[in-house]
N, C-alpha and C positions, 0 to 999 in steps of 0.2 A: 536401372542405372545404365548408363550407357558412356561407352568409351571416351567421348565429349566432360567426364566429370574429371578428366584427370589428365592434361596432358602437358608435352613436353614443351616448353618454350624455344626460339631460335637461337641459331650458336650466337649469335650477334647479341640476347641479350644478356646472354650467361654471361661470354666474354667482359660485357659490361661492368658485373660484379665485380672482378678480379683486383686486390689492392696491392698483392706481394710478389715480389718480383719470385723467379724460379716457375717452375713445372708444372702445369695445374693440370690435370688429370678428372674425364666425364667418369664416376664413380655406375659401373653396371645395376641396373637394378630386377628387381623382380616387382610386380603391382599385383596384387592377387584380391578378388574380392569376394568376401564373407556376407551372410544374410544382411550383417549388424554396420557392417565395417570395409574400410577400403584397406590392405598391408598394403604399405611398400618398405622390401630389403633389398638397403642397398650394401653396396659392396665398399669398406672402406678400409684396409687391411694398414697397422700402423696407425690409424690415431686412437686418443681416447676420448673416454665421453667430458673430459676438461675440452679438449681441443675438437670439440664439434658445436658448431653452429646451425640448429635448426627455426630458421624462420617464416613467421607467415606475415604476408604482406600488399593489401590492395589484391588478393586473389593469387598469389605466387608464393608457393611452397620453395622454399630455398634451402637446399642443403650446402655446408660447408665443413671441410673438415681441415684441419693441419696437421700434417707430420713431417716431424723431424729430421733429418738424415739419422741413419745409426751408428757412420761412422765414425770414431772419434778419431783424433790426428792420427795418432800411432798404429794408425789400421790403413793399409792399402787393398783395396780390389785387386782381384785378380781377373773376375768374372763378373759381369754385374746383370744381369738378364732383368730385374725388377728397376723401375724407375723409383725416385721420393721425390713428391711432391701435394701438393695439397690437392684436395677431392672439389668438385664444384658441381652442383646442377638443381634446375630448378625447373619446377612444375607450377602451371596456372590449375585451383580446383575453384569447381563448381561451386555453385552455392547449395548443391547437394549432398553436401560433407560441412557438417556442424565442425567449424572450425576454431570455437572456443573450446572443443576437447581434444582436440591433438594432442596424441601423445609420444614420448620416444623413449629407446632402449638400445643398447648397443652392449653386444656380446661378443666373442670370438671371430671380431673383425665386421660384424655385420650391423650394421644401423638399421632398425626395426620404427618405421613409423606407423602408428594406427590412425586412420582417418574415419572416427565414427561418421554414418551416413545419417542427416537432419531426419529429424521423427517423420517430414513428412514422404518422405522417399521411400521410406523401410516399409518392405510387406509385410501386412496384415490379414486374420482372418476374420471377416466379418460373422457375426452370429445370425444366424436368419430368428427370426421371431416368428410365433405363429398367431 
């Protein structure tokens, strides 16, 4: 499997996606790949899994996430070092990644996607015969 099975699309076409006005923020990721499997975690701190959109589409993994401000009226900043805004990015995958099994999960801020790798990719060990 080679680095070609998963990559980053251009800012021009993410940008494309965007419907809601405010902040939209590239969400860090981590790609990590297993015998079986391709991970990708990304980083989405503040939404939930109601307010995540993951989809696949024409070859482009697309993440989206929304979050809310936490402000309510009666709350002022004093200091605000963390932006809100909604999460966006998206990846073109191979046709090396069985894409009817995608699957996702999302725990203490982190979106966990699994990208099984198609039967025919995954290594094997042949049996020799005598």
């Amino acid at each position: 499997m080679s680095n070609a099975d998963l990559t980053k699309t251009t800012a021009e076409q993410a940008r494309a996606e965007r419907t809601r006005c405010g902040r939209c923020y590239r969400p860090n990721v981590d790609i990590l790949e297993k015998p079986d499997e391709l991970l990708v975690l990304a980083d989405v701190p503040g939404a939930t899994p109601e307010t995540i959109d993951v989809k696949f589409e024409d070859g482009t993994l697309t993440i989206h996430a929304q979050v809310e401000p936490r402000q309510d009226a009666q709350t002022q900043y004093l200091l605000a070092e963390y932006g809100v805004g909604d999460f966006v990015r998206s990846f073109e995958v191979s046709e090396a990644i069985d894409s009817a099994k995608i699957s996702a999960e999302y725990a203490d801020g982190v979106l966990t996607l699994h990208l099984p790798k198609a039967e025919a990719v995954k290594p094997r060990v042949i049996k020799v015969q005598s």
